[in-house]
N, C-alpha and C positions, 0 to 999 in steps of 0.2 A: 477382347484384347488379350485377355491372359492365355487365352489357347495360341495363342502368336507367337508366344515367347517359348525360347528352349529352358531346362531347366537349368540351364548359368544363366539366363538372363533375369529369370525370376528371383535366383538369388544377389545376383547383384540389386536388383534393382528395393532390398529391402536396407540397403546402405548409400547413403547419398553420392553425388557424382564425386566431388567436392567438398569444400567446405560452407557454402553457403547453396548448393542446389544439388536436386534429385537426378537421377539417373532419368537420361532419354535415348541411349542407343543411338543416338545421331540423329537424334530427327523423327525415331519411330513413337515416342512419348513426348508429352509436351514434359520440356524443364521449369519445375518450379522453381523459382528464387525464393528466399528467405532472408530474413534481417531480424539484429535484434532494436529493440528501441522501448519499453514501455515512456521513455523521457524523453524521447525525440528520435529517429531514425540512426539508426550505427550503420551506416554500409564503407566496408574496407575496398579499397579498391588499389590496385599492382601501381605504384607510383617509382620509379628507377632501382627497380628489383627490391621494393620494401612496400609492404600494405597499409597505406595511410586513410583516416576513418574522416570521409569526406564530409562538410558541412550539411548542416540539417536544422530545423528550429526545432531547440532546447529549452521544454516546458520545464514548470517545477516537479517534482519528485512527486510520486503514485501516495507518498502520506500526505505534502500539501491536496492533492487533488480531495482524497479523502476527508479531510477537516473543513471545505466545503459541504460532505453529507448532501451531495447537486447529483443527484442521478442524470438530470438532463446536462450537466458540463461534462459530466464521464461521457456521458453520448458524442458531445459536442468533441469534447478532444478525440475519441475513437475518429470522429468525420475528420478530423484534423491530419493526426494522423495516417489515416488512408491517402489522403491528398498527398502527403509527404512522399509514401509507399511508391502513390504512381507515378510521380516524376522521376522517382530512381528506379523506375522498372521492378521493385518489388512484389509480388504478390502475398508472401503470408507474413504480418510481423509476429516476432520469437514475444509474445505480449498478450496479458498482463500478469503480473505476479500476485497468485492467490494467499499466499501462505500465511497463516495466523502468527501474529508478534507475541510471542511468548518470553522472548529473551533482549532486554536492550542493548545488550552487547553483541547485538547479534551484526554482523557486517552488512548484510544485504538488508536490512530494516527499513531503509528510505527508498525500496522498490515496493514494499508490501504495503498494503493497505491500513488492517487495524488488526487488532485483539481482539476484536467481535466478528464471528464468522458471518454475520446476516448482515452488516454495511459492509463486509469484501463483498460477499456477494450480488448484490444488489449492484452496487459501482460498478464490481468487475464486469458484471450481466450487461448493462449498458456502455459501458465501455467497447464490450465485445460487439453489440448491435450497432454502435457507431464506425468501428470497422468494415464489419461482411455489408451491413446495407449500403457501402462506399465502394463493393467487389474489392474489399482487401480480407485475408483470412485471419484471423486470432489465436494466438497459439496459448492456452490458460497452463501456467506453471508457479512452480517446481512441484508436482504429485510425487508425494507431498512429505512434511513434516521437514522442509528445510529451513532450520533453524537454528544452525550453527555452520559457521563458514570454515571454521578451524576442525580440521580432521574430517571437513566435509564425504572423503570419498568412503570412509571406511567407517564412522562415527555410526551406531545403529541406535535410533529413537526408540526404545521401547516404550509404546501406547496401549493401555486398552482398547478393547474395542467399542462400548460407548464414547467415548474419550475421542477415539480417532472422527465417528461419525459426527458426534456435534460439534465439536471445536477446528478438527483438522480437516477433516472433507468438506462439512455443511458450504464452506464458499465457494469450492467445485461445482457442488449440485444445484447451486443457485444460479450460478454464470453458465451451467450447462443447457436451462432454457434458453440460451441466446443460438443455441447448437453450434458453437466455436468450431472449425475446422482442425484445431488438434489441441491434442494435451502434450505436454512433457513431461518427462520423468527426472528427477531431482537424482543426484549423487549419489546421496546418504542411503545407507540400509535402516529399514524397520522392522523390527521384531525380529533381526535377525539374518533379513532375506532383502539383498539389494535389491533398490526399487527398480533396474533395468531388468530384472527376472522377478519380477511381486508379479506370482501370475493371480493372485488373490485377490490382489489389491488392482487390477489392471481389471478382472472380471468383475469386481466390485463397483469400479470405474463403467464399466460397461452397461450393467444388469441392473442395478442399484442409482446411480448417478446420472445414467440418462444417457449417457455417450455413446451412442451403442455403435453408429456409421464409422466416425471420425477417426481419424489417424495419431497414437501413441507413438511419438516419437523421443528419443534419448536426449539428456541435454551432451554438451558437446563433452567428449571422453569420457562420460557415465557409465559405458559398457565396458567389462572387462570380460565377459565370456559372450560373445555374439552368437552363441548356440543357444544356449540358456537363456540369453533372451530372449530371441525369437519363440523358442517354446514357450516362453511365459507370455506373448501375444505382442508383444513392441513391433512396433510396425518398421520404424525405419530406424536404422541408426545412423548418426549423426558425430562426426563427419566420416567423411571416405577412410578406409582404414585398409594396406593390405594384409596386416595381420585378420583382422574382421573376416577377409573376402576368404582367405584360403581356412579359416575353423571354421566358416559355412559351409563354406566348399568337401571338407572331411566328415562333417557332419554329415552331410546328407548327402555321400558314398556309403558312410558307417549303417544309414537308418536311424540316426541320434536324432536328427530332426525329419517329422513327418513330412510329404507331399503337400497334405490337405493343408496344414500348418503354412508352408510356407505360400501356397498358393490363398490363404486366407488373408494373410499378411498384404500377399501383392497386389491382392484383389483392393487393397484399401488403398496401397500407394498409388494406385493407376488411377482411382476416384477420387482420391485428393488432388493429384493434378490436372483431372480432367475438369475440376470443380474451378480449378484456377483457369485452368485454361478459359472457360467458357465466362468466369466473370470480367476478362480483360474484354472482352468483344464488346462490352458495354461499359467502361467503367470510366469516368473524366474528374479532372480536377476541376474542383468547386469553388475552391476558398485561393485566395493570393496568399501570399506567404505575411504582406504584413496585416490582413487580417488573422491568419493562424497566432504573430506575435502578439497581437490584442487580446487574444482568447488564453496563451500565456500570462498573460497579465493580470485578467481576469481571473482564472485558475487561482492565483497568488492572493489575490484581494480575496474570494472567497475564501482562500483555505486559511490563510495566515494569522495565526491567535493571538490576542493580546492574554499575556498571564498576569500580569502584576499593574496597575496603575494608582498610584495615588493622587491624580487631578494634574498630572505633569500633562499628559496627551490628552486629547491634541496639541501641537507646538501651533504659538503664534506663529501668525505671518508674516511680523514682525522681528520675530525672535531673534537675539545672538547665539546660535549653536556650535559647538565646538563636537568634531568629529576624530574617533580615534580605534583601536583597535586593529588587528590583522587583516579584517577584509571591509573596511569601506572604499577601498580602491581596486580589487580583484575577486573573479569569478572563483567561486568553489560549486562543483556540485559533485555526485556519486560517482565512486571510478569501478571500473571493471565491463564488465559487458556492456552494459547501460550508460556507458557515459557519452555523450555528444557533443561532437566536434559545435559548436554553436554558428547558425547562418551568417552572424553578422556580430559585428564585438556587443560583448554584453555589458547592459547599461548599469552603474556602479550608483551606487547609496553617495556618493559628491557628489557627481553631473545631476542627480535627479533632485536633489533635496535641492541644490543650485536655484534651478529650477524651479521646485516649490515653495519657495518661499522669496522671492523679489524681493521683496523689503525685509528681510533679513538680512542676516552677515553668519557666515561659514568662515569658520576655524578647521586648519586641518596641516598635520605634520607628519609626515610621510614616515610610518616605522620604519622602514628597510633604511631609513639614511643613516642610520643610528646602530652600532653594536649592542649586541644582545642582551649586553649588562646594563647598556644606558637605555635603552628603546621604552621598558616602560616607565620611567621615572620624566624620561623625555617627553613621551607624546600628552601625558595629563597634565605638563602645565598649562597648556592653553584651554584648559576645563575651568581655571580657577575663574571667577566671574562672571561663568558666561548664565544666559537665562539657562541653558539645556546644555548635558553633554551627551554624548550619544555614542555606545561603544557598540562595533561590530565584532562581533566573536561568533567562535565555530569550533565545528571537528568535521576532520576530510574521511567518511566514512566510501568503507570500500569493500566488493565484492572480492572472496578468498583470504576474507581474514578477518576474526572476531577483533574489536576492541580490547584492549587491553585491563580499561575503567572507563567510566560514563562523566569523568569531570571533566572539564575544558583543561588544556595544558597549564600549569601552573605560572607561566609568562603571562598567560593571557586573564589566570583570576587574579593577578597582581596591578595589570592592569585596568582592570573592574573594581579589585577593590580600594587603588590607588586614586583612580576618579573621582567615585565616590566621596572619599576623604574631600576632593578639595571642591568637590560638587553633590549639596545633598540631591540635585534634579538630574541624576544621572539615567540613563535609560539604555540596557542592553537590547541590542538587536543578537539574535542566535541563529546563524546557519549552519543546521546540523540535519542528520539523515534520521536522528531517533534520539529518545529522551534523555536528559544531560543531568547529572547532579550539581544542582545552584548551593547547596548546604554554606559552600564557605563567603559567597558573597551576596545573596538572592535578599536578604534582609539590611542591607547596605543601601540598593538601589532604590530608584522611586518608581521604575516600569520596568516590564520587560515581556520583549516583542518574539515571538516565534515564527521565523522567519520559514524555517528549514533550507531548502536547494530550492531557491527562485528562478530558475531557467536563464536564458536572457534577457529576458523583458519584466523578470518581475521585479525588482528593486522597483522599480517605475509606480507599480503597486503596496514598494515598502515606503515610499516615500509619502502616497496618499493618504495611508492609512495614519503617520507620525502628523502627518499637519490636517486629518479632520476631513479632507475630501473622502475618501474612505469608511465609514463607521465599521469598526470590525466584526466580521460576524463568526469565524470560524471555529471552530470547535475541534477538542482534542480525539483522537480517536486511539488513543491508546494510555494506560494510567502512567503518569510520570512519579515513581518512587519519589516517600522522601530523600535515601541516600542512594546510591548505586546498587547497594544489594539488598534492598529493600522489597523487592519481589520473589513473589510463589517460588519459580525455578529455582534460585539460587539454592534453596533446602534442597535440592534434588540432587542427587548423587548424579555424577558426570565425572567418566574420565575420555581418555583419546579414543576408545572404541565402544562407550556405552552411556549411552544418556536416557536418563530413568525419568521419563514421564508422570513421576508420583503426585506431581499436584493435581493431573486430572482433570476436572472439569474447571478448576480453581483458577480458572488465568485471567489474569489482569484486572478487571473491575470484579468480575465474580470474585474472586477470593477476597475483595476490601470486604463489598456487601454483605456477604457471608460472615465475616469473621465480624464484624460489627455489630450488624442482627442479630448474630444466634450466639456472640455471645464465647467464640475458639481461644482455645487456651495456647498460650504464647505468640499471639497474633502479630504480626507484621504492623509498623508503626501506619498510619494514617497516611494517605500516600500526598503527597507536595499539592499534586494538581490532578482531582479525578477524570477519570474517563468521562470523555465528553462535556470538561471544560470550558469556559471563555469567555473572558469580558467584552464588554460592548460600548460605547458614548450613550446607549441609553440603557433604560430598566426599563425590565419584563417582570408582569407580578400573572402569576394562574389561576383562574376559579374556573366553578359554574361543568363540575366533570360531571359528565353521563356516561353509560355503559348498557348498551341494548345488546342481548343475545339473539340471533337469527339462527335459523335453519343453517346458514353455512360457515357460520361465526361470529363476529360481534362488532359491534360497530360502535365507537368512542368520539366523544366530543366534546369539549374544553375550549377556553378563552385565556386568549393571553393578550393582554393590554399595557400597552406603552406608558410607562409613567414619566416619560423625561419630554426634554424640549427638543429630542432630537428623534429623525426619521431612523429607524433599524429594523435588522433583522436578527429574529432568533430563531435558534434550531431547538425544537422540542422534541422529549424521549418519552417513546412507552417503552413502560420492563413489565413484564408478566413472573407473576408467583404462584405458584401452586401451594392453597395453605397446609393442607393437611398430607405430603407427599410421601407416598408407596414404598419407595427409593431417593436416595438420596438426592437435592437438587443445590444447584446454587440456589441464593434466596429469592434473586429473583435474573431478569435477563431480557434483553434489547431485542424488540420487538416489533416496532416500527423507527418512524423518526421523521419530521417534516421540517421543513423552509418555508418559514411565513415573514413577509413581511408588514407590518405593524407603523404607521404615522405614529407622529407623537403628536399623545394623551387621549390616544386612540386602542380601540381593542376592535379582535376578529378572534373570528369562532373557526376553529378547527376539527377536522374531521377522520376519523381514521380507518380503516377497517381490518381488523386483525380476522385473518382467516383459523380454523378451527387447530391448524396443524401450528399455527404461535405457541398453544400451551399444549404440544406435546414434547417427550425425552424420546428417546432412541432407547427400546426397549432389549436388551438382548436375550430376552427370555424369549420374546415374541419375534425376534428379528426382524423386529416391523417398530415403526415410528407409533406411540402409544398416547395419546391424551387421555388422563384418568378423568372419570367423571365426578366431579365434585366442585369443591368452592375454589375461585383463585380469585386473585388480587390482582388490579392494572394500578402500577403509578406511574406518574405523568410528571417531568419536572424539567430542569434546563441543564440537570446533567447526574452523573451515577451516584451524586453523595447529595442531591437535593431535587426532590422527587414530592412537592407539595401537595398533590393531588392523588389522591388512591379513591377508586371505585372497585365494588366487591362485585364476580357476576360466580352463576354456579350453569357447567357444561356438562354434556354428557359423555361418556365412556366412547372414542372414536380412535379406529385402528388407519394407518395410512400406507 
């Protein structure tokens, strides 16, 4: 096919037709479509000379999904989602977002998954398989280090190269065993070198990461020199541009950009279409749309953390509850690329709690009736007396733009704290896209519920969880500082054109671990709520750990036993330590992780197998992945700051 083309068509055709599809010369290449959606389908469509983003079902945000720790619901939603894809004639969604949470002020935080690159990757990897095995394509982005939205285009991450491989790529190289039909390239420069020309970083992606077929494409006006990227290997750029077409076009009269180059390029675009093409010939919708809201729902129940309870939750069934706050009556989720027109109205924390609870009685007064000076003094009198108040609070996080501060606006902790006062059984619910500073009210209340972006169907799932059909199981996947600037990054020099990676390997639970164990001098206060958090209706106690070394790695096993009167689920961690290490390591780090569920006053035996490449570093001496041979440590607990179980094994010296 590429000898078919003249050389204008070869270079057009490494620029999309459009905005949302590839160049086909009329018929002589099939046109891919594309959409974004990791949280439900975005497709715009020309409505009376204005592009309106037409309904789709709107799951919870990629961090609920995450706090699950369900590789098989990542699968389940990728099948979801494909089903979506096909009915709108889609074939690749712009999905999912790999990128490591480093910063909670970071705008796009409730697309990303965690602060440990091996649950993105994992998730993402299944995510991506529940996609392509549905013939829709996966597009894994922002490659990489996007993690700041403010001064996105020009802002350069300066990372080491250890640094970048374990923290920042490692979720790449994991989701790339699902062999994604494309990567994106993220805005921001690193080291320097904007990532639409990192030909380093894209050969790196290649050689190294496993991506070697698949198609690198631009996210949308990432490019500012369409020469220099194509030389640096970017397959397509994205969207149509005719400045693009004609510094191609000078380019290669000049000899600035090679033949071979660009005919490499085009060789990929014509394979990613043809790969589309050939999956539509087989590919049907599986699921109805209100099975996919169920699975929504689900997603919520899994992921949704309880943080704080003191024997308030579950509410009777009986209960008098009084409701108040900014969103028990309105939809918030994530705005910018990612937001979703929702299929059908989305169900509100009133109509469901309504609902769950018949033989109760709901209280509820409508903030917006009220001026902004009276609204919160207004909606808590109806807390005074009741069994339960229950405040809906949030932040409207949004792609193109960092937060400002990580507290809830100050209307809204007046209202929290105002409750409180006249109810000690107050219970916050939080819809937020990333971690919130509770500092001025968290010790006022008697629970508080982590809701984050529930799609449309998940209140459904916040309501089961408050009255006990539900036992919660979810778990945090990212550290929630005690105060706002309680984390690694904030020490790190940042200004508009330069963000200094100097914590390093130190991000999020690494650096608590670290500085606790060993012991760091002016360490960061003890963070609110560790990584991999979360209460439950019942208790989990662990014994009875084994640790066998095999030929290919080592294989663990442990009991965790229900001591309560209630049926749950708990998610168990292995971290691995290298006792006596070469080079520097965190102290220790996330390694596996399971979903068992446990009867009450019942135990089951778990099983794990860490392969040999769990206790290696990314060597840069060797430019190879390194496991020293010597002694390390497994511990085994129900999250990063309670770890009861340590087993010692000693492995041998193994290059990867």
């Amino acid at each position: 096919m590429i000898d078919k083309l003249t050389p204008t068509q070869k270079l057009k055709l490494l620029m999309g037709k459009d905005c949302w599809h590839t160049e086909d010369f009329d018929g002589l290449l099939y046109r891919a479509t594309v959409s974004d959606g990791p949280l439900g389908l975005r497709t715009p469509e020309l409505v009376d000379g204005r592009y309106v983003d037409q309904p789709s079902v709107a799951y919870p945000s990629m961090q609920i999904l995450s706090q699950s720790w369900d590789g098989e619901l990542a699968y389940r939603l990728g099948c979801a989602l494909a089903d979506d894809a096909i009915e709108k004639d889609v074939d690749v969604l712009l999905a999912p977002g790999l990128n490591t949470k480093r910063d909670p002020h970071c705008g796009r935080n409730f697309e990303y998954m965690s602060e440990d690159p091996l649950l993105t990757g994992i998730l993402g990897r299944e995510y991506v398989r529940g996609l392509q095995d549905n013939g829709v394509g996966a597009t894994l982005k922002h490659y990489c280090c996007n993690n700041s939205e403010n001064s996105r285009m020009w802002l350069s991450a300066e990372v080491d190269e250890r640094t970048l491989r374990e923290i920042y790529l490692k979720a790449f190289e994991i989701a790339c065993e699902a062999q994604p039909w494309a990567v994106m390239c993220s805005y921001n420069v690193v080291n320097g070198v904007r990532m639409a020309q990192h030909k380093k970083l894209f050969t790196l992606l290649r050689k190294k990461l496993h991506f070697a077929n698949g198609l690198i494409m631009s996210d949308w006006g990432a490019v500012t020199d369409a020469a220099a990227s194509v030389n640096a290997g970017l397959d397509l750029i994205m969207p149509y541009s005719e400045k693009h077409e004609t510094r191609l076009k000078n380019a290669y009269i000049s000899g600035e950009i090679a033949q071979k180059q660009i005919e490499e390029n085009a060789e990929r675009v014509i394979k990613f279409t043809q790969k589309c093409s050939q999956a539509r010939k087989t590919r049907k919708v599986r699921s109805t749309k209100e099975e996919r809201r169920e699975l929504a729902r689900r997603i919520e129940a899994e992921g949704i953390v309880l943080l704080k309870n003191n024997g308030v939750l579950p509410i009777r069934a009986d209960a008098n509850v009084s409701l108040g706050g900014n969103f028990v009556n309105s939809y918030i989720n994530g705005g910018g690329s990612s937001s979703v027109t929702p299929s059908q109205t989305p169900v509100t924390l009133l109509q469901t709690l309504k609902e769950a609870l018949p033989n109760g009685t709901i209280s509820y007064r409508d903030l917006w009736e009220y001026g902004v000076s009276e609204a919160p003094l207004l909606q808590t009198e109806c807390a005074y007396g009741k069994d339960v108040a229950v405040i809906c609070a949030g932040l409207h996080d949004c792609e193109g733009f960092d937060r400002a501060n990580a507290r809830l606006p100050r209307s809204q902790e007046e209202i929290i704290k105002e409750t409180a006062r006249k109810n000690p059984n107050t219970v916050v619910i939080l819809y937020c896209g990333a971690t919130v500073d509770m500092s001025e009210w968290i010790d006022d209340v008697a629970a508080v519920l982590w809701a984050g972006y529930v799609g449309e169907a998940g209140n459904l799932a916040v309501a089961d969880v408050l009255t006990g059909k539900v036992n919660p199981s979810g778990k945090l996947t990212e550290t929630f500082p005690l105060g706002e600037n309680d984390y690694p990054a904030h020490r790190c020099f940042k200004n508009n054109t330069v963000s200094l990676y100097s914590d390093g390997l130190l991000v999020g639970y690494r650096y608590h671990v670290t500085a606790e164990r060993l012991g760091m001098a002016n360490a960061l206060p003890k963070p609110r709520f560790p990584f991999g958090y979360g209460l439950s209706y019942s208790r989990f106690e662990y014994s009875d750990v084994k640790a066998v070394v095999t030929r290919s790695g080592v294989n663990v096993s442990y009991r965790i036993t229900n001591t309560s009167d209630n049926d749950g689920t708990e998610i168990s961690q292995v971290y691995v330590r290298e006792v006596n290490p070469r080079v520097f390591r965190p102290f220790m780090e996330l390694k596996a992780f399971e979903r068992t569920a446990v009867k009450a006053h019942d135990s089951t035996e778990v099983k794990v197998s860490l392969p040999m490449s769990a206790f290696a570093y990314y060597s840069v001496a060797e430019d190879r992945w390194l496991t020293e041979g010597g002694d390390y440590e497994i511990y085994i607990g129900a999250n990063s700051a309670d770890t009861p179980l340590c087993a010692k094994v000693n492995v041998k010296r193994q290059l990867f």
